[in-house]
Phi, psi and omega in degrees: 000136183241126185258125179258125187238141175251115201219127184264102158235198159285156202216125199251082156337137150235153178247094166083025183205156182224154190232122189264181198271154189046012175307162140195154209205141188264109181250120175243150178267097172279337187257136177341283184318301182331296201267355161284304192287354150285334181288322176323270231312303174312332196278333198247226207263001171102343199267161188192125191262127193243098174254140171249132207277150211296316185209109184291004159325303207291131203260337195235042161329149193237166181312294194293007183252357153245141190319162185247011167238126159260219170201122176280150199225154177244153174305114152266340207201139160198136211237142155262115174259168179307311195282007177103004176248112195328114176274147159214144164271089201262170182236116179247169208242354175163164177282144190204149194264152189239112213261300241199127158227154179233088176298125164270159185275008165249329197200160193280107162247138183246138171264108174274160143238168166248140197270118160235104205249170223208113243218101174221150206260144174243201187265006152283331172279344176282325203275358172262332137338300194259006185255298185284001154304308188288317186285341162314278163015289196294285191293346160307300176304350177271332203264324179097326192266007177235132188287171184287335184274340156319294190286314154269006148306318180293333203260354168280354183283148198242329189267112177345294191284326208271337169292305184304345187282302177291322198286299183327298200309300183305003164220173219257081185243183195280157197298292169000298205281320158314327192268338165314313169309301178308326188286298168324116177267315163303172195242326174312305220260009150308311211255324147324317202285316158350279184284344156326286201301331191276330170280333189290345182284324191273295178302323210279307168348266181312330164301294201302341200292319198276345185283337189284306164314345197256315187288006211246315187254007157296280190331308199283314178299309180303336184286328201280285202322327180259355143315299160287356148338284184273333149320283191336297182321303171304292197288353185264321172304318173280355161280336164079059186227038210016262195247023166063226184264002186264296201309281180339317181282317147348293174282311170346305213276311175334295173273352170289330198278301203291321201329298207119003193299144153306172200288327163313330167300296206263009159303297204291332177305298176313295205285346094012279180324288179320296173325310201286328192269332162304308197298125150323141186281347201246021190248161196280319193323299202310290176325324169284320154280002151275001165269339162304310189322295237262333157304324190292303206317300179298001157257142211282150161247327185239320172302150184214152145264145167336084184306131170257086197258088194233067188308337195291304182301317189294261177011308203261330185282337188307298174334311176285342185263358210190119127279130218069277113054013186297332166286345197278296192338313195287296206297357167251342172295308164322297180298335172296320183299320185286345193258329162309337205241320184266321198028076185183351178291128180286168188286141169282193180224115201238137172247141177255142190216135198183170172272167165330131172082016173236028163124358200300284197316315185271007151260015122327283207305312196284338171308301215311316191270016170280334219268337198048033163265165156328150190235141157189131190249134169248135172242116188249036170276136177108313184315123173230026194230120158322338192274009210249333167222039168239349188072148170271160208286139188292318167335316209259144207278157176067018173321131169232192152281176177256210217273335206283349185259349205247311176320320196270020129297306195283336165315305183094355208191151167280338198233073200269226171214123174253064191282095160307089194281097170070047174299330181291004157280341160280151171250204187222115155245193155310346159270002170127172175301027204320337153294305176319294214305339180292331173313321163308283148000284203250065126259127150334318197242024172243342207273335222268340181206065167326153132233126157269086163012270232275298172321320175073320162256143177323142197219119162296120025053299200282004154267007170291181178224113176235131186228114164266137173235179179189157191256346256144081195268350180301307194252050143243114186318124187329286173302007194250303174313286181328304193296007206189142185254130173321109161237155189252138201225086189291318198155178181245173185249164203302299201284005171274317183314301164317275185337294169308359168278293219267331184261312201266290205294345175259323180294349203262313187273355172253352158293334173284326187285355199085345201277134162249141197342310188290013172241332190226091139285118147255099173327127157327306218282343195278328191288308172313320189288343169263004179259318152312310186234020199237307189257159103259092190210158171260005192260216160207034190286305161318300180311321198282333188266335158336274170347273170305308145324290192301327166296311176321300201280004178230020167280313180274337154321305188277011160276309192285311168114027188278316181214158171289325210196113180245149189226154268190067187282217150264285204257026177260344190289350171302296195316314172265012177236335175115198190274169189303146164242357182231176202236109190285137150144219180299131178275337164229157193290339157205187203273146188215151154290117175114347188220130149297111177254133153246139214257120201216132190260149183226186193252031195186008198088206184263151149226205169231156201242138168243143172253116184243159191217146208228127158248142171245165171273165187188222174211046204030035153323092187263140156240158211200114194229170167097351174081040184294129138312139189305322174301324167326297216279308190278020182257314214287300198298309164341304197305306172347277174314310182254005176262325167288350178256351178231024168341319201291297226305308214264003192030078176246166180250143218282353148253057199289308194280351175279347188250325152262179178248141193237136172241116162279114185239130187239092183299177264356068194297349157310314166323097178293122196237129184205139187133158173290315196273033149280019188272296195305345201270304200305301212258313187308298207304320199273355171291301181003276193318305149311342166243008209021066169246159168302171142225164179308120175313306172265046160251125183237157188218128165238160179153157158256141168248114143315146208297337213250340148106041181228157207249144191267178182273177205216166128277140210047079131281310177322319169287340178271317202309322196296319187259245235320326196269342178295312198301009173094350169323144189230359189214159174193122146298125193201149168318147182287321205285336176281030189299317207276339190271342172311334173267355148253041169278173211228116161016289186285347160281334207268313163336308171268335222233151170276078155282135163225124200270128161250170165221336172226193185265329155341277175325288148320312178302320179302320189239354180280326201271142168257145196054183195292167176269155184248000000 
């Protein structure tokens, strides 16, 4: 039952604050209108309607800036504080509705009515009663901030409405949502909204709790981590281990920063780091990744040295370090004048290719310093594992780089002279291909983002100078060949050979010996005679050792106090070398039947070969001795084959294979002999032999024969001229068509030596043989 009464009173704005009905509360007040309608209020019956205002901002309200249900409240108490604002104690006393304002020229009055409702409980208000009790309950404990004593206060209450009132004022829900409460008239749907807002207070509740726990034990681990942190720290400072692995990781982080890596790099280098810093120092895991680290570190990314592109200076140390040798010279030279006019070239890839001794490798060294780069050598004879120059896989216990990452460590600079040492020495197993993996290295237009197993990240490359040498370009695989351009390094000549005794090879062995010029001459004519009667090489490694023997022995001499000062003669060199081992002049001493000298390129240079050929009676049988290779052996039949289809022309008799047996013997027959260009020295010695003419001692020949009796061109002429002139040859027969190859013959050969250009063996025959055909 509700009684509604209508009344005119003062009217008390509030800001931010709501007042229920049987509340009672300390208000303090300041603004001017406020405190003339509490003084009204004091002066009449004390009562005063307390509406709370819409946006508690507003300093001067207005009808429309306040709600239109309040509380009528009576004055219980009223205090003047110092700073000038009214402490006052009100009681409020019912809900009361706001029909009318009436502004006064000090304050506000409204005309209410007030709801005074008269409150029995039935049994849907008692179990909404005890639902919102439990849940009160429920949220002191989560929230901790309403005493307990609050709550049993609350549980004496008997009256529906007046319980949904007190419960709504303790929680801390928006002023809005309070007035909403205030609004309710009913007691049901009062006592619903009641428990809506206090269970949604209670979920926000058990959320804050668990992000507060979550956030709680997030703390408590950092706090604990970085407590043992600074323990660790204390005990590696009392081992006297300064700062251990937090100090280690630091400086680690320190030189990732400082390198210079790109940026993918020093990502993956950082994200390592991190790992590494996780990791217990005692896990096998932890070593390995420092040592990645510690590879990424040592290796240049960025460092260069400066190019000193100065042709005239690069010209003069090659000259002084290298007598001869003018193409590889013109060919770096070349490359120095284009790096002058571009600074933008990439490194070639240059293979030097020669027999044993003549210089590859320490002219590698001599490119680096015209060039004022870094020198660094690989030697890849024997490799037969892919992972040798690619590196193994980080997985694998004892995991490196390959060979090609551990130079541009020892290098120091991204842009050194990278000399691949005996690339014609590798092989191939089950483990893979280490020439494919090289193909990568020296293409130009791959090399710029190497990959390496173990680094794993992509590596520049294209500012290497990669100089490869090799004795034997026949077992380097054809794309591997294709990527690097050839230089041919044939050999020296007797007087390139002096000069290289007298500037490089002696001062260099009497400075190892102790010796000083004034204790050791060796005469030109003594020197020659060890380049003659000592050596047979196309290089000069065997000469250096000539040499250095001959120190030995005049070391000891003049140790022993037998002489001051030894000199070194044509017909004193028996004494220190002993007697001659090889034989100077004419290969052969005089002219004979049946025997050839032919001119033959080997893996060590030319040499000359003698072909001798022997008839017995028989039944034409050919034997073919000496250990021969299959190409010989058809050069031998060819030779046959075009002697017997032209019987008349050479006025041989025309059943010559039916009455003997012809044997071709090539002596050193342990000696594996192979290759094309024996057919004509094969068809001379077996005309020889068959027509019994001589042939010229000092003639050597080379060349393949066709069944038709025309002679095909060859290779390694330089290298055979050269061993014709050591063996003393005064003539050298050669293919018409090797004509364009003659100006790389050395002057001084083309000067002593006899070329005579043939086509058909007609020809050859006309200058190998002595006297007429009979």
């Amino acid at each position: 039952m509700t009684n509604k009464e209508k009344m005119i009173v003062p009217l008390l704005p509030l800001r931010g604050l709501l007042v229920y009905p049987t509340m009672v509360l300390h208000l303090d007040v300041g603004r001017d209108k406020s405190i003339q309608a509490l003084e009204k209020a004091m002066v009449e019956d004390h009562l005063i309607c307390l509406v709370t205002q819409k946006d508690m901002s507003i300093d001067e309200p207005a009808e429309e800036d306040l709600y239109s249900v309040g509380t009528l409240a009576k004055i219980k108490q009223m205090l003047k504080l110092p700073n000038g604002t009214i402490r006052v104690l009100v009681e409020g006393l019912k809900r009361a509705v706001v029909n009318r304002f009436e502004e006064e020229e000090e304050f506000f009055t409204v005309e209410i009515e007030g709801y005074d409702t008269e409150e029995e409980a039935d049994l849907e208000d008692k179990a909404l009663m005890r639902t919102l009790l439990d849940y009160f309950e429920q949220y002191i404990k989560l929230s901790k901030k309403i005493s307990v004593e609050t709550f049993s206060t609350v549980t004496d209450i008997e009256e529906p409405g007046r319980l949904a009132d007190i419960v709504s004022s303790h929680l801390p829900i928006k002023v809005n949502q309070k007035q909403e409460v205030l609004e309710i008239n009913d007691v049901k749907e009062r006592l619903n909204k009641v428990i809506a807002y206090i269970h949604n207070e209670k979920e926000v509740m058990q959320l804050e709790k668990k992000i507060g726990q979550r956030v709680k034990k997030s703390m408590e681990r950092t706090q604990k981590e970085y407590y043992l942190r600074e323990q660790m720290k204390a005990i590696q400072k009392e081992l006297g281990d300064k700062e251990g692995k937090t100090g280690e990781v630091a400086t680690l982080r320190e030189k990732i920063e400082e390198v210079g890596m790109p940026e993918n790099v020093e990502a993956a280098a950082l994200k390592e780091l991190e790992r590494y810093e996780k990791i217990p120092a005692s896990s096998a895991e932890s070593s390995v990744i420092r040592n990645y680290i510690e590879w990424l570190l040592s290796i240049p990314w960025t460092k260069e040295t400066e190019d000193m592109l100065d042709v005239n200076r690069a010209e003069k140390i090659l000259d002084d370090e290298h007598y001869g040798l003018e193409k590889v010279k013109d060919r770096v030279l070349e490359y120095l004048a284009v790096q002058q006019l571009t600074r933008s070239l990439k490194g070639p890839i240059l293979c030097l290719a020669g027999p044993p001794g003549v210089g590859k490798t320490s002219l590698a060294k001599s490119i680096a310093t015209s060039l004022n780069r870094h020198f660094v050598r690989i030697s890849l004879g024997g490799v037969r594992d892919e992972s040798e120059i690619r590196g193994h896989r980080r997985t694998y216990v004892g995991a490196m780089p390959g060979r090609i990452i551990q130079g541009m460590k020892k290098a120091g600079t991204v842009n050194p002279v990278f000399l691949l040492d005996e690339i014609d020495k590798m092989s191939n197993d089950f483990r893979g291909d280490p020439s494919a993996a090289l193909l990568e290295v020296l293409d130009p237009e791959q090399n710029h983002t190497f990959s390496d197993h173990y680094i794993e990240e992509s590596y520049d490359l294209s500012k290497v100078m990669f100089v490869a040498t090799a004795n034997n370009l026949a077992t380097i695989p054809g794309p591997l060949r294709d990527r690097m351009e050839i230089i041919h390094i044939a050999g020296y000549t007797e007087v390139e050979k002096l000069e290289i005794a007298k500037r490089h090879l002696a001062p260099k062995q009497l400075k190892n010996h102790g010796l000083q010029k004034s204790h050791l001459q060796i005469r030109d004519d003594a020197m020659m005679a060890l380049i003659r009667l000592y050596t047979r090489e196309a290089g000069v490694r065997n000469l250096e050792r000539e040499i250095a023997s001959v120190c030995r022995k005049a070391a000891r001499m003049i140790v022993a106090g037998q002489k001051k000062r030894v000199v070194v003669t044509e017909k004193n060199i028996e004494e220190f070398l002993g007697k001659a081992r090889y034989r100077y002049g004419q290969a052969e001493l005089e002219d004979q039947i049946g025997v050839a000298t032919g001119l033959a390129y080997t893996t060590v240079g030319g040499d000359t070969l003698a072909i001798e050929v022997s008839l017995s009676p028989g039944k034409g049988r050919l034997v073919l001795t000496g250990k021969l290779g299959d190409v010989m052996k058809e050069s031998a039949q060819a030779a046959f084959s075009y002697i017997r289809s032209n019987t008349k022309k050479l006025n041989v008799d025309e059943k010559f294979h039916e009455k003997n047996d012809i044997h071709i013997h090539v002596p050193e027959g342990a000696v594996p002999k192979d290759g094309p260009s024996a057919g004509i020295t094969m068809a001379t010695a077996l005309i020889s032999a068959l027509t019994n003419r001589p042939i010229r001692k000092e003639v050597g020949m080379t060349g393949e024969i066709t069944l038709r009796g025309r002679v095909l061109p060859i290779g390694g002429l330089k290298e055979k001229s050269l061993s014709a002139h050591r063996a003393g040859l005064t003539k050298i027969i050669i293919p018409r068509e090797n004509e364009k190859d003659i100006e790389d013959i050395p002057e001084i050969i083309q000067q002593e030596l006899q070329i005579v250009l043939v086509s058909h063996i007609d020809e050859v025959l006309q200058h190998a043989l002595v006297g007429e055909k009979k």
